[in-house]
C-alpha positions in Angstrom: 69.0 -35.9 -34.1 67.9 -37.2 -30.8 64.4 -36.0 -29.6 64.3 -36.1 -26.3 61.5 -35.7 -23.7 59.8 -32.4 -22.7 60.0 -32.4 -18.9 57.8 -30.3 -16.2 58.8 -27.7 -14.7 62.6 -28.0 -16.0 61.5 -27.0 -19.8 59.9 -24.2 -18.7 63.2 -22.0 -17.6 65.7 -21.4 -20.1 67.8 -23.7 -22.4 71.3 -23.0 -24.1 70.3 -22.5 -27.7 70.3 -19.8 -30.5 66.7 -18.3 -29.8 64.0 -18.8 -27.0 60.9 -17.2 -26.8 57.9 -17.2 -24.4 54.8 -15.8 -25.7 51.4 -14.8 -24.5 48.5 -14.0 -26.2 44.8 -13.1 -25.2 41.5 -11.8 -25.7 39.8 -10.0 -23.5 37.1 -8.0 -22.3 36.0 -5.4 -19.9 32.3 -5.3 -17.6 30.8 -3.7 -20.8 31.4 -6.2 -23.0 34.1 -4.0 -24.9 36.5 -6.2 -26.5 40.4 -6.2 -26.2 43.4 -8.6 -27.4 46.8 -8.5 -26.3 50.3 -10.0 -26.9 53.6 -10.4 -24.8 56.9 -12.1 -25.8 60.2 -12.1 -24.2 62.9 -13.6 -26.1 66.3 -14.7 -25.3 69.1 -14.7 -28.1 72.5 -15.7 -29.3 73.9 -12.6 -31.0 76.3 -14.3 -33.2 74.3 -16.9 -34.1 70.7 -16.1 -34.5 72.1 -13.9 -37.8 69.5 -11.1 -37.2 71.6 -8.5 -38.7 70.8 -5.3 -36.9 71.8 -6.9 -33.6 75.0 -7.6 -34.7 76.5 -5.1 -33.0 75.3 -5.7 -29.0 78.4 -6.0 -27.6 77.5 -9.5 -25.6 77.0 -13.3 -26.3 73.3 -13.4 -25.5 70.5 -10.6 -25.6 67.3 -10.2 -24.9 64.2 -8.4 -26.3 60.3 -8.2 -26.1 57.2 -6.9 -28.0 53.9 -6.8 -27.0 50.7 -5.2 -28.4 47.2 -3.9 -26.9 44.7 -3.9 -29.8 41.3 -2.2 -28.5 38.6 -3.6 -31.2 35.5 -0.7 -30.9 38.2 2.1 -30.8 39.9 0.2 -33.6 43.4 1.0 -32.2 46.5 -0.7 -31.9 49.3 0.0 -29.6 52.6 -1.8 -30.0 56.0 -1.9 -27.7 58.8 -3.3 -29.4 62.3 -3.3 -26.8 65.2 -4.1 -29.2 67.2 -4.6 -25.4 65.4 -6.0 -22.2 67.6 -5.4 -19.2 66.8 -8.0 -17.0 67.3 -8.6 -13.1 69.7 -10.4 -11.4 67.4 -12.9 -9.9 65.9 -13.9 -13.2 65.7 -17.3 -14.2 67.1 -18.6 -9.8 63.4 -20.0 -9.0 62.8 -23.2 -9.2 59.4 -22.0 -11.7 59.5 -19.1 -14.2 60.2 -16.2 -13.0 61.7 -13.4 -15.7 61.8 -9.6 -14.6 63.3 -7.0 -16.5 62.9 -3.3 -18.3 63.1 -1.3 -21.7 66.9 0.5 -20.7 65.7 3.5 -22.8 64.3 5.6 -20.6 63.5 8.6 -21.9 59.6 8.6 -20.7 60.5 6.4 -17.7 60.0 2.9 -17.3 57.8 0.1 -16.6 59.2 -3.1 -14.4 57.7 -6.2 -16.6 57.4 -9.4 -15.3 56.6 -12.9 -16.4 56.3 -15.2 -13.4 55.2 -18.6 -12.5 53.5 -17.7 -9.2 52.5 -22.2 -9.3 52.7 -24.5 -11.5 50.9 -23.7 -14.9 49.8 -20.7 -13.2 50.9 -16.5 -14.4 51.3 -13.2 -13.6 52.2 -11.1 -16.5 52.7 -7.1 -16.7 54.0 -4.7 -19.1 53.1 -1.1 -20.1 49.5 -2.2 -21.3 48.6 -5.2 -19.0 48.5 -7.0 -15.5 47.1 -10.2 -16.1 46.9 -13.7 -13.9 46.7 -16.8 -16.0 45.4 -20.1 -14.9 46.0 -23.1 -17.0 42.6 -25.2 -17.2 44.5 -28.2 -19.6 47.5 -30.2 -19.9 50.2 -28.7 -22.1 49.7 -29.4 -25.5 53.2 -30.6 -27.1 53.5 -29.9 -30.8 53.3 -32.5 -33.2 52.7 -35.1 -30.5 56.4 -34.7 -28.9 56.8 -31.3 -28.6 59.5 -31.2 -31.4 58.2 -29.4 -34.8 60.4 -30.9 -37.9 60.4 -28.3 -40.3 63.0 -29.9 -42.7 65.5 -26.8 -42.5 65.9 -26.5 -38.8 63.4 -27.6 -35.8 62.2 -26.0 -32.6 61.2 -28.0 -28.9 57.9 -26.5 -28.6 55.1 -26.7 -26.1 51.6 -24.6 -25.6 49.4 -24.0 -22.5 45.9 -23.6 -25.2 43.2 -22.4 -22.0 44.4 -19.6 -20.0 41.6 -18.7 -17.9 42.5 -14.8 -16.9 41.7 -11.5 -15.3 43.3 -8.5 -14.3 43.7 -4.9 -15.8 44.7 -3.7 -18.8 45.9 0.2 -19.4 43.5 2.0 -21.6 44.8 5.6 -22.3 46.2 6.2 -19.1 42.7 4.3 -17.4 43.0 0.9 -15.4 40.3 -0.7 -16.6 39.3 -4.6 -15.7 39.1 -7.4 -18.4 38.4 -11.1 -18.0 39.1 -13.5 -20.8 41.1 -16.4 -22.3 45.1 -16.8 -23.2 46.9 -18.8 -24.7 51.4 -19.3 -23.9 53.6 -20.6 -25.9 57.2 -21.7 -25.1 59.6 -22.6 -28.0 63.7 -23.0 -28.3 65.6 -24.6 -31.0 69.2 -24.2 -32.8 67.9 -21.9 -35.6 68.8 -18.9 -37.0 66.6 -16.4 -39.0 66.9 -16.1 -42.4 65.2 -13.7 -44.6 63.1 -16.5 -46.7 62.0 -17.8 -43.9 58.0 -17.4 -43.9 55.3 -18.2 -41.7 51.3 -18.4 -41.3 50.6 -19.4 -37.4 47.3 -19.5 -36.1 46.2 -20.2 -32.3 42.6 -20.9 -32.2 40.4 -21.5 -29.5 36.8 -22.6 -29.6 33.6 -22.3 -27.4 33.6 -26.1 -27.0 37.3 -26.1 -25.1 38.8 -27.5 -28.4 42.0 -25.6 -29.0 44.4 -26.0 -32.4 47.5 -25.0 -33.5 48.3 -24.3 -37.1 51.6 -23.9 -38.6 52.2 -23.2 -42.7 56.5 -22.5 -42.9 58.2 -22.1 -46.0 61.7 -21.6 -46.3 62.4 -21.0 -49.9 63.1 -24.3 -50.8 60.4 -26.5 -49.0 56.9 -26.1 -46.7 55.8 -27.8 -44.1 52.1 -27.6 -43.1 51.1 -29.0 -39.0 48.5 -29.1 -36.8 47.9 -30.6 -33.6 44.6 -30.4 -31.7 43.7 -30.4 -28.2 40.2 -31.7 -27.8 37.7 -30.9 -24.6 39.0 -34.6 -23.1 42.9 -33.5 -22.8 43.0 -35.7 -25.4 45.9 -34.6 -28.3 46.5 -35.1 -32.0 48.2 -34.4 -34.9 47.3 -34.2 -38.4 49.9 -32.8 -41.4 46.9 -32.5 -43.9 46.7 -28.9 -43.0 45.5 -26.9 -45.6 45.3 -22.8 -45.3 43.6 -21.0 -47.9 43.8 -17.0 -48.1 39.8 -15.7 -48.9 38.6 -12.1 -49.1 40.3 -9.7 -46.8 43.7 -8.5 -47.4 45.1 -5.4 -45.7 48.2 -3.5 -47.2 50.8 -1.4 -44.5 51.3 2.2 -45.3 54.3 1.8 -43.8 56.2 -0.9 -45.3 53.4 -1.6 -48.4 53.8 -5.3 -47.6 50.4 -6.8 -48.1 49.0 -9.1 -45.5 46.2 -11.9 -46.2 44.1 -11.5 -43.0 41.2 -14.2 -43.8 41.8 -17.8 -43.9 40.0 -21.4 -44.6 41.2 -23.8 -42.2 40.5 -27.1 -42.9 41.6 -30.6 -41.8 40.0 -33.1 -43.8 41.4 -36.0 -41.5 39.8 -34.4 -38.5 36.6 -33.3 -40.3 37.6 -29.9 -39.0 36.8 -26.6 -41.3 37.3 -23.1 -39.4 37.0 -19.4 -41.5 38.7 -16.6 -39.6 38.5 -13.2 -40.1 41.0 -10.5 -38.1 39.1 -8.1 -35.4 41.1 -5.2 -36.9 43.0 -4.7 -40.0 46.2 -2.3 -38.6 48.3 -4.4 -36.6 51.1 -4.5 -38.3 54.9 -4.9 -36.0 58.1 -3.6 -37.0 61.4 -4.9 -35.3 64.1 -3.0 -37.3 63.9 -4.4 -40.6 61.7 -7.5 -39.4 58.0 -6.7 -40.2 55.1 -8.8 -39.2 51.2 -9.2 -38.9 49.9 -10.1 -35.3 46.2 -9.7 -34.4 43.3 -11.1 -32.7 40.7 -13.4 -34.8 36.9 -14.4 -35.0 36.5 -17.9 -35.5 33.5 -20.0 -36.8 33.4 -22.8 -38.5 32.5 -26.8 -38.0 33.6 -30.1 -36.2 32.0 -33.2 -37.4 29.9 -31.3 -39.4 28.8 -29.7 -35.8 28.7 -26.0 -35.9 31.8 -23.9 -33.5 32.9 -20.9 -33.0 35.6 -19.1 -31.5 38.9 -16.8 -31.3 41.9 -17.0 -32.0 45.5 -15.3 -33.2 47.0 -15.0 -36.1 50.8 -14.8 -37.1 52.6 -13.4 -40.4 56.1 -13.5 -40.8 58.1 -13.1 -44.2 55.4 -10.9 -46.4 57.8 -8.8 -48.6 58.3 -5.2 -48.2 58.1 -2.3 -50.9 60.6 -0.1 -49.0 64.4 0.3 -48.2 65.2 -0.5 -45.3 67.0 2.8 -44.3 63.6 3.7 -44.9 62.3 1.2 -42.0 65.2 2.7 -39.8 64.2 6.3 -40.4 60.5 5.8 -39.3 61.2 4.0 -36.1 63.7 6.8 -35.5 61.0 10.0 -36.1 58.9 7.4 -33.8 61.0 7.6 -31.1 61.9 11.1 -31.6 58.4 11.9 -31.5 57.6 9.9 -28.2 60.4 11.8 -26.7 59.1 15.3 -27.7 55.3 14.7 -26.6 57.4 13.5 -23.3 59.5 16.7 -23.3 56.2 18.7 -23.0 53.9 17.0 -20.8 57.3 16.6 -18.3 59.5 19.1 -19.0 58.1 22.0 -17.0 58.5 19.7 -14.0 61.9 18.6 -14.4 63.0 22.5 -14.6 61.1 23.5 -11.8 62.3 20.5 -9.7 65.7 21.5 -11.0 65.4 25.0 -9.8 64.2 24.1 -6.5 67.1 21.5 -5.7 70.1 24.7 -7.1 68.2 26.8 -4.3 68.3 23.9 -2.0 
């Protein structure tokens, strides 16, 4: 397969394969020091091909979907959105930069306009039900394994990351705007891949004190794994090592909901590089379920040493593929109370208004 160059700002809209995804993550804080982490993704798919089985019956070629998360670390809450269809508007994807603007169709408690947008280059504006960020890119893009193609034997992915997000903004706090400062990370990826149920994944995102930011990718796909890292140092200055080792230590966290049990503390190391990094998650629950898709995504604590020189950090962490102990009617019938739930609790805080409105519009 040809590999061909990652191009500025072209690669950054949209590109005629099975799945495309454009993610943000971030930690955060607010005046008081309180800590917060977030995630956004909007993905674009090929129903047919991408072989994720509950989607199989959309009734078009390509959808679209986004999850985000809000995880407040002293409260030690986690909020997650998952929109199985993102309705997005006509003028989506016509700029010459990013620009993606689009809504959760269901709206039983209303709905939120979300928007990724380029407002320059390497420069954001994100907003969903939990944030409203602006993201400034302070580095060059990092490209994945020097070209910004990841082999992963089975299939590949283009893949590109923007490691130093310098942001601020507000963030939605049980019903309070409240403002945060901190640092994000985007990444873009889009490949000819399906899912496939043994495909599994560690991912980490981590960024240090010292402006050194690393990716690290373990992905096994029942047959092989394939274990890369590339590094973007304080200089601009990117590279790639595939002596990647990730060791699970001490903390593991099992989901009441799906019993799949999650390794949430890790050994990084890199002998090539002279890079060791321990993480450890900020919280425990953060646990996503996208029908019968379940994964861990959370916010990290870094520490760790460079050149025997001491570091520390944040960071994300990704896992995809941890088996579950429950049927998956099982999975089906929780999101389902969920949303019934949600709709009730809406039902009661609205529902004397939209009779009384009613009323007054029959007399009208």
């Amino acid at each position: 397969m040809r590999i061909r160059p990652i191009k500025f700002p072209e690669d950054e809209l949209p590109h005629n394969k099975i799945i495309e995804w454009w993610y943000f993550n971030g930690n955060l804080q607010d005046s008081k020091g309180n800590k917060y982490a977030f995630m956004n993704c909007f993905f674009k798919a090929d129903v047919k091909k991408v072989k994720i089985h509950f989607l199989k019956g959309y009734p078009f070629k390509t959808i679209c979907f986004s999850h985000s998360i809000l995880s407040k670390i002293k409260a030690k809450k986690f909020d997650f959105n998952v929109d199985y269809v993102s309705l997005v508007s006509k003028d989506s994807f016509s700029k010459p930069l990013l620009f993606v603007n689009y809504i959760n169709p269901v709206l039983i408690q209303g709905y939120v306009n979300k928007v990724i947008e380029e407002t320059s280059e390497f420069n954001y504006h994100i907003k969903n039900e939990n944030v409203d960020l602006n993201l400034t890119s302070i580095k060059k893009p990092l490209l994945e394994a020097g070209k910004g193609y990841v082999d992963l034997k089975s299939k590949g992915s283009y893949y590109y990351s923007l490691t130093n997000l310098k942001t601020q903004g507000t963030i939605n706090v049980n019903g309070k705007s409240i403002k945060v400062k901190g640092k994000s990370w985007m990444d873009h990826q889009w490949a000819n891949a399906s899912y496939s149920k043994d495909d599994k994944w560690t991912w980490f995102s981590i960024q240090l004190d010292n402006n050194t930011e690393l990716i690290c990718i373990e992905y096994e796909n029942g047959k092989s794994m394939t274990y890369m890292a590339t590094i973007s140092y304080p200089d601009n200055k990117q590279v790639t090592a595939d002596d990647l080792i990730l060791t699970p230590t001490n903390i593991k966290w099992k989901s009441t909901v799906t019993k799949a049990e999650y390794p949430l503390s890790w050994t990084i190391e890199i002998p090539s590089k002279n890079i060791v990094l321990k993480v450890e998650p900020l919280l425990k629950n953060q646990e996503v379920l996208f029908g019968t898709i379940n994964y861990w995504e959370g916010p990290l604590k870094v520490k760790g040493t460079i050149n025997k020189k001491k570091v520390n950090g944040v960071g994300f962490m990704e896992l995809v593929g941890y088996p579950i102990g429950v049927s998956d009617f099982k999975l089906y019938r929780t999101e389902i109370r969920q949303l019934i739930k949600e709709s009730m609790a809406f039902v009661k805080e609205k529902g004397a208004e939209f009779v009384e409105d009613f009323i007054k519009r029959r007399k009208a």
